[in-house]
N, C-alpha and C positions, 0 to 999 in steps of 0.2 A: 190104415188111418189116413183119411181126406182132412184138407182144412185149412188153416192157418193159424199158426201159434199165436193166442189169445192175449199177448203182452209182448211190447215193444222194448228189445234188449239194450239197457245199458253201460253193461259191463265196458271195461276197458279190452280192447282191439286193434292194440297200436301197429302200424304197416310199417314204422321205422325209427331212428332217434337219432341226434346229432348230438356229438362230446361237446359242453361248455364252456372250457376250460384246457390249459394244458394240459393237466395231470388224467383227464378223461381223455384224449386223445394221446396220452400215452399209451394207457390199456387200450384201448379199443384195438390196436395193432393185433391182442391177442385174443380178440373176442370172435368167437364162432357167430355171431349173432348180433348185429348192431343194435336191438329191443334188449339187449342184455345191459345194457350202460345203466338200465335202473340198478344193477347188480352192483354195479362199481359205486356209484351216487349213495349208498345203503351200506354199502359195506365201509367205505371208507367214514362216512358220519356217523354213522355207530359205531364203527370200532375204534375210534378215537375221543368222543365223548364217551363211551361206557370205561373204556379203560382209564383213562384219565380221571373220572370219579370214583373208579374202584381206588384206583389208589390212594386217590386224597383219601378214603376213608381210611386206609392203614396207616398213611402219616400223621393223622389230625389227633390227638389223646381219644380215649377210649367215650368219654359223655360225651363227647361232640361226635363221634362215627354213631355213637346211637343218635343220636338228634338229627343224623344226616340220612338214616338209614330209611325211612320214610320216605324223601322226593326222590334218594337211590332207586329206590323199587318203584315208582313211578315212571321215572325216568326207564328203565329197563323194560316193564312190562305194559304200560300204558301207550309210553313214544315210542318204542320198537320191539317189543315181544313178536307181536303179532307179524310183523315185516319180516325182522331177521328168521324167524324158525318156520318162518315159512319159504324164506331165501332158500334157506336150508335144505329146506323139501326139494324145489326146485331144481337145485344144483344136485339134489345127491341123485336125481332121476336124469336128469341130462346136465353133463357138464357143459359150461360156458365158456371154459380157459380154453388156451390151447400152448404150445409153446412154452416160452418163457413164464406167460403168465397163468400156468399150474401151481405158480406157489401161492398166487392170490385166490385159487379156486382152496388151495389146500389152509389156509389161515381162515376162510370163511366158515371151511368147513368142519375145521378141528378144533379151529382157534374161539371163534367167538361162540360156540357151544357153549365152553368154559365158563361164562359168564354168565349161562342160566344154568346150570346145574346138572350138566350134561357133560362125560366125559368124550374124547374126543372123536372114538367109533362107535361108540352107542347108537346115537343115531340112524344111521346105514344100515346097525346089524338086527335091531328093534324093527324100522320101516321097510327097507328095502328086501331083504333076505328072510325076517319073518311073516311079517304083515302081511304082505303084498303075492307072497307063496301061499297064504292060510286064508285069504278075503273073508277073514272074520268067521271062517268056520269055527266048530269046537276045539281046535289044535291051534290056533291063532290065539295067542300070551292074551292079548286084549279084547278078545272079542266077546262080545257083548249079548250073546244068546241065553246067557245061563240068568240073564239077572232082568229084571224088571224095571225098564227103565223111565218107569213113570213112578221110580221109588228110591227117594233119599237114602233109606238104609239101605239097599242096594245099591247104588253109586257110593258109596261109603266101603263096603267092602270091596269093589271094585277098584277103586281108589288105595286103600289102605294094602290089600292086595300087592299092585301092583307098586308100590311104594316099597314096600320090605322085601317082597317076595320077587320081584320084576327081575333084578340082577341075575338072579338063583337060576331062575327059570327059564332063560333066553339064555345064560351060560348052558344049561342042558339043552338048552334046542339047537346051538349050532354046533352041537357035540354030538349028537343025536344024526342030524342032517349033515356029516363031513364036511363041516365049515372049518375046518381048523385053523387056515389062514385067519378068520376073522374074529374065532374064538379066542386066539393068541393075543390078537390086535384091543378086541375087547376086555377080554382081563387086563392085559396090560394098562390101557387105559383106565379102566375103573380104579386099580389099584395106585396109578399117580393120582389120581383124581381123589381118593378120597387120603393119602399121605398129604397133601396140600393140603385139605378141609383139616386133618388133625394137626398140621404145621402151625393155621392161620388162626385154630381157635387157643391153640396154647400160648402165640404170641401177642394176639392182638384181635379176642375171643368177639368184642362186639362187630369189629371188621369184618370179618370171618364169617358172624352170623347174616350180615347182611347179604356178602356179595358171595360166597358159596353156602352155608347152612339151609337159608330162607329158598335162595332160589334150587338148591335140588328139591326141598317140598312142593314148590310153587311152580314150577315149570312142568311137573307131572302131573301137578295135578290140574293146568287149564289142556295139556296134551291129554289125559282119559276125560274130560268134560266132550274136548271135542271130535273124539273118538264116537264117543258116546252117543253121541247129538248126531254123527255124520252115519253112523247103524244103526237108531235108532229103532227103526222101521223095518222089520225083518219079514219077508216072507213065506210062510212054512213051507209051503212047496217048493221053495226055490232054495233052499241053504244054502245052495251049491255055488250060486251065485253072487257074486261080488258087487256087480252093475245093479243088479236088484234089491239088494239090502243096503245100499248107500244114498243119500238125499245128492240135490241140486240145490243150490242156493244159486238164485239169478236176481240182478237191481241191487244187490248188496252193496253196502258202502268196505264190507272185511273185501271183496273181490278188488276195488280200486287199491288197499292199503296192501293187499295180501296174494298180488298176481295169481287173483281168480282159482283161490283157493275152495271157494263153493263151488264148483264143480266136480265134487268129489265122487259119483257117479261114473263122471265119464273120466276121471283120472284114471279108476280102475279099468276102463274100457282103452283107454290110450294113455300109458302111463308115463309113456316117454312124450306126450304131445307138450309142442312150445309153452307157456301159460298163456302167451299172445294171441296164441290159437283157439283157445278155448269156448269163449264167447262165441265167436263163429262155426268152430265145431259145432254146440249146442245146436245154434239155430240153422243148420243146413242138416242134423240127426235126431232133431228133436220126436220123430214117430220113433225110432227107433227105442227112446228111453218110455215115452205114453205107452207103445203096442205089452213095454213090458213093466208097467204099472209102477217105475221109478216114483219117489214122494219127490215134487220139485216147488219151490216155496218161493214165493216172488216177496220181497220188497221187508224182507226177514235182516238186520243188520250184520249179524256172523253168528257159528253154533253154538256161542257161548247162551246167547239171546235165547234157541231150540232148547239148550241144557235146561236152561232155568225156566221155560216156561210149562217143560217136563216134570223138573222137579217139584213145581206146584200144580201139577193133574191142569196147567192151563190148554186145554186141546183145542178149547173154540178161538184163541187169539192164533193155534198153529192150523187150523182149518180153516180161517177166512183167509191165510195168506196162500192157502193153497192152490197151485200156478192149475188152469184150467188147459189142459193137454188134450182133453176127451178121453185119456183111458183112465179116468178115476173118477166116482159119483159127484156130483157138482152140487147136491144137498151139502149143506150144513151139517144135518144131524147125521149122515149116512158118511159125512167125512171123519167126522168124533168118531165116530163107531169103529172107521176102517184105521184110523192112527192108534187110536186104543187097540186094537187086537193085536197090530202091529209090533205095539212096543211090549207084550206080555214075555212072560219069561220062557226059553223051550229048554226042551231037556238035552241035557251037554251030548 
């Protein structure tokens, strides 16, 4: 593959960062990585405004936590959804603490799950230990081959799926795989997790519904949206392959909010790389994703955008964003063609 890459990268590539403030240049003592202070600036402002609104909604009478329950979930998944659970990601692939401050890596990681409807190992034992062993093959809880993903009722059962049945099924998988350690860790968890949900809605049921009910349906379900969106595009010959059935998102504005979370291609190719790194990774391997027909999508805003324009058969709005590499047709109709076959359904 000769050439040069067809689009000038924007993504964030930051080479360093200075603490603000006292309370940043306390942590940073314990920071492997001075790019990491976005980590600390993130975690401390969402875990102090989200907690602090959870609560007001358990002290405030029961009609006013409903009337409040609206900007709550705004606040939660509009101003930091996308940040924190992708922090999450982050950290759970390479940790950032070290020292003392393992308890700030470990509150990020257990603790502010909590507040999207995630108990506290879930997490690790879903992504790290299942996912990322199964790269979406047919053994992989979420992967995305058996369904049509250019079809509502399929995302639907996907979704609903993984909603009732997900617990069940990733308890058999690391029981299955002698996870034991993490299988204890995650019962465990689920089972505080959902004692709390039946605590919160016997005392204080509208509370309850907001800040754990709502967000364990709603945190699942933009996680399988952008599951969905990131394998869309499968290729039959290659099942085998992880780097090959997963998109690039590059110019994204989720990459600036979401430390270059569209590069979910080459996460699977370097899973532990910094997120700083990424942008640049891309553009000094970019043959390497073209020679092997990776989908990489220029100036696409995050895969929630890929989900939905799926779930309306819109192919020509995801075929003119299509990033021109040279290893994929550069027609229009002949890019419809190759994203459509892509997302067809295969046999488990």
């Amino acid at each position: 593959m000769t050439g040069n890459l067809a689009v000038q990268i924007t993504d964030p590539c930051p080479q360093g960062d200075a603490p603000r403030n006292a309370l940043e240049r306390a942590c940073m003592r314990w920071l492997r990585d001075v790019r990491d202070l976005a980590f600390v600036r993130l975690a401390l402002r969402a875990g102090l405004q989200l907690t602090a609104c959870a609560a007001l909604l358990f002290a405030v009478p029961g009609w006013l936590a409903g009337l409040l329950a609206l900007p709550y979930l705004w606040l939660l998944y509009a101003a930091y959804g996308g940040p924190v659970m992708l922090m999450v990601h982050a950290l759970e692939h390479r940790p950032a603490f070290t020292g003392r401050g393992r308890w700030l890596q470990a509150a990020i990681l257990h603790g502010l799950p909590l507040l999207y409807g995630l108990s506290p190992f879930a997490y690790r034992a879903h992504h790290l230990l299942m996912h990322h062993a199964e790269e979406n093959r047919p053994q992989d809880l979420s992967s995305t081959l058996r369904y049509r993903r250019d079809s509502p009722a399929d995302f639907l059962r996907y979704y609903l799926r993984f909603l009732v049945l997900g617990n069940f099924e990733l308890a058999r998988y690391l029981r299955a795989h002698g996870r034991r350690r993490a299988l204890r860790r995650f019962v465990a968890g689920e089972c505080a997790h959902l004692a709390l949900l039946a605590a919160g809605l016997l005392l204080a049921p509208a509370a309850a519904t907001a800040t754990l009910l709502l967000p364990y349906a709603l945190t699942r379900f933009f996680l399988m949206a952008g599951n969905w969106a990131q394998h869309a595009f499968v290729q039959i010959d290659a099942l085998d392959d992880g780097v090959r059935n997963a998109t690039i998102l590059v110019n994204a504005s989720h990459n600036h909010r979401c430390f270059n979370d569209g590069y979910h291609a080459l996460h699977h190719r370097h899973p532990g790389l910094h997120w700083a790194e990424m942008s640049a990774s891309f553009r000094a391997e970019w043959r390497y994703y073209a020679e092997r027909g990776v989908i990489v999508f220029s100036d696409i805003a995050n895969n929630q955008v890929v989900w939905w324009r799926l779930m309306r058969g819109d192919y020509g709005y995801l075929a003119e964003r299509m990033l021109d590499h040279g290893g994929l047709p550069r027609e229009r109709d002949q890019r419809i063609a190759l994203l459509r076959a892509r997302a067809q359904a295969r046999p488990a």
